[in-house]
N, C-alpha and C positions, 0 to 999 in steps of 0.2 A: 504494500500500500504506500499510496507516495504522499511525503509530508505535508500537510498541510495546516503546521501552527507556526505560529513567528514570535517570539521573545527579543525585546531590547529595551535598552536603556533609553529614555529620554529627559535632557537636562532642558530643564523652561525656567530661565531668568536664578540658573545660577542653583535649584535643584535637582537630584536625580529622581526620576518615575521609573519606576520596572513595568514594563508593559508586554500583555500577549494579548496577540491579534488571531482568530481563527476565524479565516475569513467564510466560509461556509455557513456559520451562521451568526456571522457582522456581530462576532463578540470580540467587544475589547475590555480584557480585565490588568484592574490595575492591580498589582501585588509587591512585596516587600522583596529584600531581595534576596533573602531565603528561598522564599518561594518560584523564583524566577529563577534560580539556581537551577532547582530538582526539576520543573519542568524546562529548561534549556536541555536538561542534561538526559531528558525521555527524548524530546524529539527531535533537538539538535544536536549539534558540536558544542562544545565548550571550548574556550579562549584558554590559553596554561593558567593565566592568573582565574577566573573565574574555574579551571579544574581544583585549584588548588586551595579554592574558596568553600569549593561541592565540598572536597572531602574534609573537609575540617568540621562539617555538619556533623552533629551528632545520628543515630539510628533514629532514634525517636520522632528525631524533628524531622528526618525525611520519610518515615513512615507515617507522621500526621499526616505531611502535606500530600504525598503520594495517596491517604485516601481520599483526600478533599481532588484529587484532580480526577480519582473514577468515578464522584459523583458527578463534576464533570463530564467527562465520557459519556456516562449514560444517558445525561439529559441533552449531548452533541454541544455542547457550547465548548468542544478543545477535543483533540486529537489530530486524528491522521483523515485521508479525503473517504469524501462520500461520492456515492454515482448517481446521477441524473440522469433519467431518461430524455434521448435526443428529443426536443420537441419542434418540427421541421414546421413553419407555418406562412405560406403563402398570403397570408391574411394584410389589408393595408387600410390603417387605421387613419393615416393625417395625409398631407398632401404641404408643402411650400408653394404658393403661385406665385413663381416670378413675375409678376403683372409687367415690371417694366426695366428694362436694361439699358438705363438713364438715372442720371441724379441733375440734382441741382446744389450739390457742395461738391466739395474736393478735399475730402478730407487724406490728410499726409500719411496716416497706416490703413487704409481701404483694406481688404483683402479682396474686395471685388473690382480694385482698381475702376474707383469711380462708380460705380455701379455697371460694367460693363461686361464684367469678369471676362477681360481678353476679347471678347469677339464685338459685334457691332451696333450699338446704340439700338436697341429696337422694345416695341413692345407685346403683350399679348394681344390677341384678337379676343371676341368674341366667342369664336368656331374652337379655338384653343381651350379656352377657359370652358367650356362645354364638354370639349371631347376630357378634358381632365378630370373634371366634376363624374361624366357616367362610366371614368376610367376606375375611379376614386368608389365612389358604389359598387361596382360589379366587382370589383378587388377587395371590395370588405367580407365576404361572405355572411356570418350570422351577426355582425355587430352591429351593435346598433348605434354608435357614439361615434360620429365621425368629426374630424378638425380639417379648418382649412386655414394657411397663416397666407397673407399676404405681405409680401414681401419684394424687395428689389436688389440693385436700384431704389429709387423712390417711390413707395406703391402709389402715393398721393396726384404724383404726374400721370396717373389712366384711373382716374375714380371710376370712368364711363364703365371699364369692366369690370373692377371693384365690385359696384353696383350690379351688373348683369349676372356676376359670380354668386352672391349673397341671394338674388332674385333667386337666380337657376337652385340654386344647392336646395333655398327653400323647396322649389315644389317639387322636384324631384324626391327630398326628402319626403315628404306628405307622400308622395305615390310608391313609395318603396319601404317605407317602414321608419327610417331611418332619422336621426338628430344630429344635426350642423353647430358646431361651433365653431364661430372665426374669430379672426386674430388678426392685428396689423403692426409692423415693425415701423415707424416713421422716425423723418429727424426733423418735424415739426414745422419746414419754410412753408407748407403750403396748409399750414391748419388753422384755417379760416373760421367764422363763425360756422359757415353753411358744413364745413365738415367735420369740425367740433361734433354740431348737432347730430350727424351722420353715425359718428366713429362710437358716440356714445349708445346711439340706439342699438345699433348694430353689429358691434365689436364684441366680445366676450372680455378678450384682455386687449389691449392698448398697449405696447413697446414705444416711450418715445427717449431719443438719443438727446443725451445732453451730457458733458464730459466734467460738470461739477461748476468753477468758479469762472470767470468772466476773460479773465487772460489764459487759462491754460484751454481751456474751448474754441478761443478764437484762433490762440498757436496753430490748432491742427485741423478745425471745420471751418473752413470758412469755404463763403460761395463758389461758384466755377468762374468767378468774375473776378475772386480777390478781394471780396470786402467782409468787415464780420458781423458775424448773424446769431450773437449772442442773448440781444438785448430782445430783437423780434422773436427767436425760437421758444426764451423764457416767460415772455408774456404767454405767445400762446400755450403753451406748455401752463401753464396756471390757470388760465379759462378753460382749458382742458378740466382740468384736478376740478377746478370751483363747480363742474357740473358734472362730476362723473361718480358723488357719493361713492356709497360702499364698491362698487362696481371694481374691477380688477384693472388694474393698471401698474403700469412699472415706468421711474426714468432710469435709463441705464445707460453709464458711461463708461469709456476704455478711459483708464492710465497707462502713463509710459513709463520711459525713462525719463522723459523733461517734467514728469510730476510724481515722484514713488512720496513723497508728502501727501499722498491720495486721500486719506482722513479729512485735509481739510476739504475734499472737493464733497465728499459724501456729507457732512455737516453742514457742507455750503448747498445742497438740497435739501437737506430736511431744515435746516433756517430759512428755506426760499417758499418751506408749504408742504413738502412733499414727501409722504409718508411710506411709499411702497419704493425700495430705492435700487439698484443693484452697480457698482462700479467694481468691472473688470478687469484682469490683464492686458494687453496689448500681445498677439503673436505675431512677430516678424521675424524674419533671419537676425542672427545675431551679428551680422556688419552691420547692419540698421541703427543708426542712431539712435532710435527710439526702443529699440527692442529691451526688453527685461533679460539682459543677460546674467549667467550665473554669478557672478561677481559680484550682483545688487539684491538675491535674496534675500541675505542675511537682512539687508533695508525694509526690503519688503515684507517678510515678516514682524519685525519691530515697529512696524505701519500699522499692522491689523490689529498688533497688541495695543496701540494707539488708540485706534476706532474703536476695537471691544470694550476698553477702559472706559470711553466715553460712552460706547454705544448704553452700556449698563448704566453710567449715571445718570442719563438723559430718562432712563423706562423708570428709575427711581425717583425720579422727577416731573414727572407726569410728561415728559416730550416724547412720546413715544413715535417711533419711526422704525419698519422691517426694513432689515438690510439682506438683501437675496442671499450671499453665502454664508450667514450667521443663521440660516434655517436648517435646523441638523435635530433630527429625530435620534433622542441621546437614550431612547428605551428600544426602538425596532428598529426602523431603517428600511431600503428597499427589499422586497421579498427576493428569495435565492435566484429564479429565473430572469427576475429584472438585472440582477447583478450580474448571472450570467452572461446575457445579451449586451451588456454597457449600453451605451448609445440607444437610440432608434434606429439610427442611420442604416436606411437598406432592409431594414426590419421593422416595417408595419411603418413606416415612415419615410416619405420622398419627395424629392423635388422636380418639379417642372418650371425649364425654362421659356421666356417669351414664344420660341414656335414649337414648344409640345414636349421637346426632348424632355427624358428622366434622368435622374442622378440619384444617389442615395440620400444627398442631403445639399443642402445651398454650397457649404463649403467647396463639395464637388463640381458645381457648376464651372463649363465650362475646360472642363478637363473631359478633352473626347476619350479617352482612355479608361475612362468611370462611365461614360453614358451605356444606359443600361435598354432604354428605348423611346418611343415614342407614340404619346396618348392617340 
């Protein structure tokens, strides 16, 4: 049977954690490190100094903790691997509609390089966004919960099929059984009243880009003209918030290198109104001057310890504001098959771009070597 526990040390702010991970079923126990001896010493190697820590252990105390780890055992939260039956499933749950292969910024780490991803300014049709939609249905087989994200590019530069998307999935859904959720990723130049009012009715969740404080935003978003679209994005972006109550929304910005001080950008959103928040990495190659090279984790973690400091004083202070990667289910977690499969990506989950083609996932776009076919 092949290993599957992991034992180490983790030092945070100057102390040591003995920690074992068995990821089968997403337990992590923290223990002394006694106890992280004897079990190092079941299922792994030991280090000479840590051998020679084992045996200085008395009998007793490795025979307590040896029964505390087959209780362990029994109840699967530590040992060796367990098997899963393959589960092969054709089934395809969400859909990315690239509505449009165009923006209207220029932001300096794209990975769609402008919204183009490599090929030619274009956007969905009609015929497209149909054949996708009863690609998307007849791909689902008994589900009954379907998504569709609108996405680009700018989805907001083709609302026309936006709208004909949302119509269509509607009755389709009524004549097939079937519930439509949609979704829109924006970076807010073109969110207007009229489509405020749109995005709220009609939207499930709401993705809008905004990269935290007013100079590090304008560094790297700014229009395809070269001027900056801070001051207009965050307005709308707040008329947005002011009419969309409880309803599901996220702003979500990239850090770089020119801001691992990222703490003050997430603060500088939830000071701006804005409660549902998520600011992410930046991934570039690492010649990239922006890129998060390894050299600057150690920053970047001492960033997070930053926010978290904060993020907890602010909940103990009635300011309370979700931050997307401080959402971690510290009792369950995702089930074994979720874990299995990681991603979506290619699994119950894909992309179509502006004329039909598939991908596994938007990142893919554009990369002929991934395209899988077409709606």
């Amino acid at each position: 049977m092949r290993l599957i526990t992991h034992s180490f040390p983790f030092v945070y702010k100057g102390e040591t954690f003995y920690l074992v991970y068995h990821p089968y079923s997403n337990s992590l126990h923290s223990v002394d490190r006694k106890a992280y001896l004897v079990i190092k010493h079941k299922y792994e190697e030991l280090s000479p100094q840590e051998l020679a820590d084992f045996s200085a252990l008395t009998e007793a105390e490795v025979g307590e903790i040896s029964s505390e780890i087959a209780e362990l055992e029994k109840e699967g939260l530590i040992g060796f691997d367990q098997t899963f039956p393959y589960q092969k499933s054709n089934v395809v749950k969400a859909l990315c509609l690239h509505v449009c292969h165009d923006c209207n910024l220029q932001c300096k780490y794209c990975f769609a390089k402008e919204g183009t991803y490599n090929t030619a300014r274009d956007y969905m049709t009609e015929e497209v966004a149909k054949a996708a939609i009863d690609f998307l249905i007849a791909k689902s087989g008994s589900r009954k919960s379907l998504e569709i994200d609108f996405f680009g590019g700018e989805p907001l530069m083709n609302m026309k099929v936006v709208k004909f998307a949302v119509e269509y999935g509607k009755e389709q859904a009524a004549l097939h059984g079937k519930e439509f959720s949609f979704t829109m990723t924006t970076n807010a130049v073109l969110l207007n009243d009229e489509n405020i009012e749109y995005l709220n009715r009609e939207m499930d969740n709401v993705v809008i880009s905004i990269d935290g404080r007013r100079d590090v935003h304008n560094r790297v978003r700014k229009t395809r003209n070269g001027v900056d679209a801070y001051d207009h994005i965050l307005e709308a972006a707040k008329k947005f918030r002011a009419v969309r109550g409880d309803k599901r929304y996220y702003i979500r910005g990239t850090f770089t290198a020119y801001n691992l001080d990222f703490s003050k950008d997430v603060l500088a959103l939830a000071d701006a109104g804005f409660d549902q928040i998520s600011v992410e990495p930046v991934v570039l190659p690492p010649e990239n001057p922006m890129a998060i090279t390894e050299d600057k984790v150690g920053e970047v973690l001492r960033e997070y310890d930053k926010l978290a400091e904060a993020y907890i004083d602010r909940r103990k202070n009635g300011k309370w504001f979700n931050f997307f990667h401080f959402m971690i289910d510290l009792t369950e977690g995702p089930c074994i098959m979720k874990r299995l499969s990681g991603c979506s990506a290619g699994c119950g989950y894909l992309a179509v771009s502006p004329v039909g083609d598939i991908y596994p996932c938007h990142q893919f776009v554009g990369e002929t070597d991934y395209r899988i076919g077409n709606v």
